[in-house]
N, C-alpha and C positions, 0 to 999 in steps of 0.2 A: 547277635549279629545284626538284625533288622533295629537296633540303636543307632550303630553307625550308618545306616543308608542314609542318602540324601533326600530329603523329601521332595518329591517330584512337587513340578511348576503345577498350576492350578490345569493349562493347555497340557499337560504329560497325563492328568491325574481326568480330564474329559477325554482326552483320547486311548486310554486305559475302560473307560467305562464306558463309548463307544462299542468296543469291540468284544467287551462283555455282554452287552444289550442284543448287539448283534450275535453273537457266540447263542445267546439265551432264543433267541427266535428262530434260528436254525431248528435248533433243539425242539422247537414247539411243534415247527411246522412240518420238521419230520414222525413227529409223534402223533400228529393231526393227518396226515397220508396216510399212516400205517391205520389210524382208527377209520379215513375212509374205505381202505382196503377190505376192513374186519365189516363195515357196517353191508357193504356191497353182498360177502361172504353171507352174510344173517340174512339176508334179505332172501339170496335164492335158498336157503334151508327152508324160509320161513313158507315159501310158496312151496318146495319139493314135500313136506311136511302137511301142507292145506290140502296137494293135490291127494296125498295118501290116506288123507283124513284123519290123520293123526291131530288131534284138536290140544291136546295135551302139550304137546314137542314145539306146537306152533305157539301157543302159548307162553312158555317159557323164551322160545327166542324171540319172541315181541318183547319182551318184556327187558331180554337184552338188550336187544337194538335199542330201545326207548334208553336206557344208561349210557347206552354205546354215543348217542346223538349229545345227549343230556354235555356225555365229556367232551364232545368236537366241539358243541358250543363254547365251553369253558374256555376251550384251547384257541380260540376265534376271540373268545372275550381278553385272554390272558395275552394272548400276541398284540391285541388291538394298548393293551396298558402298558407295555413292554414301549411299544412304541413313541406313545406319549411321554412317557419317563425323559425317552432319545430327544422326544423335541422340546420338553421340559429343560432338559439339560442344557441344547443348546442356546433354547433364548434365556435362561437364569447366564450362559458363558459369554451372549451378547448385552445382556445389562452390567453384567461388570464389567464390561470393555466399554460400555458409555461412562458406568460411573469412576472406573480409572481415568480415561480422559477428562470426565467433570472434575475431579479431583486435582489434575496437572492444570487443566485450565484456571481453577478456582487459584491454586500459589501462584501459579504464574501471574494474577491479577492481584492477588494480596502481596507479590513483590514489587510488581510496579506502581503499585497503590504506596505502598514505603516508599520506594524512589520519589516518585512525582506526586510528592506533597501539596495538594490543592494552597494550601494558605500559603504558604515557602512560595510556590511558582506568582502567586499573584503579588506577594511582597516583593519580589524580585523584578516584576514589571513594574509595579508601581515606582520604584528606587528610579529603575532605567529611567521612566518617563520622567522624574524629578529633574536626575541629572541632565537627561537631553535638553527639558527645557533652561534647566540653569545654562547649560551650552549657548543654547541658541543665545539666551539675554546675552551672555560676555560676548557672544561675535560681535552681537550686534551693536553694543557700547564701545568696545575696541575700531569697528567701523568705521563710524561716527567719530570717534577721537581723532582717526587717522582724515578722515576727512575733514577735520575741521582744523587741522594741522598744515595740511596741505593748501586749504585754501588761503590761508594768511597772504598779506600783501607782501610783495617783492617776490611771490613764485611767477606772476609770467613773464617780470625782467629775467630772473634768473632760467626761465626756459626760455626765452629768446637766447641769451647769450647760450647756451648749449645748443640750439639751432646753427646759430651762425659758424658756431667752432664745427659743426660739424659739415658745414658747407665749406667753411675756406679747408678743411683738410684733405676734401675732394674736390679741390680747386674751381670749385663755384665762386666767382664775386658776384654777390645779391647785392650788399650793402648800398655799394654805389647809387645801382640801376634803381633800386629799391627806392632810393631818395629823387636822382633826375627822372624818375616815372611818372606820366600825367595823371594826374588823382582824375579816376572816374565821375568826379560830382564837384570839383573845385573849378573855379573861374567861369566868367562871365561868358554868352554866348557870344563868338564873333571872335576871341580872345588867341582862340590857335591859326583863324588865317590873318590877325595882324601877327605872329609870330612866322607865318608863313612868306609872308610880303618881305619881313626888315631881313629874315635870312639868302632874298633872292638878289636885293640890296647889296647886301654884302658879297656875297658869288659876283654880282655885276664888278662890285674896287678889285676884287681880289683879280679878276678877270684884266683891266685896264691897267694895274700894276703888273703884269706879267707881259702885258703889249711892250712897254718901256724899254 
């Protein structure tokens, strides 16, 4: 029958011998009370014996007592290893709790050691950085094409005339004003009040022909 039992966890199988350790020191210590009980008992014989002058009787149970002590000791030394066993136990039940963790620790780093292939991950930057800068060169040659596409002559005719179409379809006429406009830097000085004089000229006929 004890084939098919389950075999108890390692933590079933220390708390099983816990309570055997402890079970065992009860046992000592009440065996250890009953010999001081017994040792107390020799003690008053040993004197009711001295006072009687029985040298013989006293004798004899000195000589118990001395066995009687001799065993308490043992029982003191026996409980003291009892003990230690318990805390033996315990810290052999706390090193295999570090080394089970060492252990999960350890695969858990020899799996991500497989995943994250030191050479893979740096070939894998190296590629990116290849290709990014192959990137950046085609922008920058595409660029430049385009710009140099664009600047060709007959584009700032052709954006004027897309200027102006889009002034006359918001009913701006530039054109005109554009042309009769006095250039900022053209003509002689003196030039706009003779322009000023022959126009007052004219307001004076136009003025004389409406007297008529």
């Amino acid at each position: 029958m004890d084939f098919f039992k389950k075999k108890p966890t390692v933590e079933q199988q220390i708390r099983q011998n816990d309570r055997v350790l402890k079970k065992q020191q009860r046992d000592i210590a009440r065996d250890r009370g009953a010999l001081e009980r017994e040792e107390k008992k020799l003690e008053l014989e040993i004197k009711k014996a001295a006072k009687q002058g029985n040298k013989q009787a006293a004798t004899i149970l000195a000589k118990q007592l001395v066995q009687l002590r001799k065993q308490k000791t043992k029982s003191y030394s026996m409980g003291s290893k009892i003990q230690s066993i318990g805390n033996q136990q315990k810290l052999m039940n706390s090193n295999m709790k570090m080394a089970t963790a060492m252990g999960t620790t350890t695969k858990t780093m020899t799996q991500m050691n497989k995943v994250m292939d030191p050479q893979k991950t740096m070939k894998v930057m190296q590629e990116f950085e290849k290709e990014s800068t192959k990137m950046e060169m085609s922008e920058e040659m595409i660029s430049d094409t385009l710009d140099d596409i664009l600047d060709e002559s007959g584009d700032e005719e052709e954006g004027d005339a897309i200027v102006n179409q889009v002034l006359d379809e918001i009913g701006i006429e530039i054109s005109g004003k554009m042309v009769n406009a006095p250039s900022a830097h053209g003509g002689a000085l003196g030039e706009s009040s003779k322009r000023n004089a022959a126009d007052d000229e004219i307001e004076k006929q136009l003025a004389a022909l409406r007297d008529l």
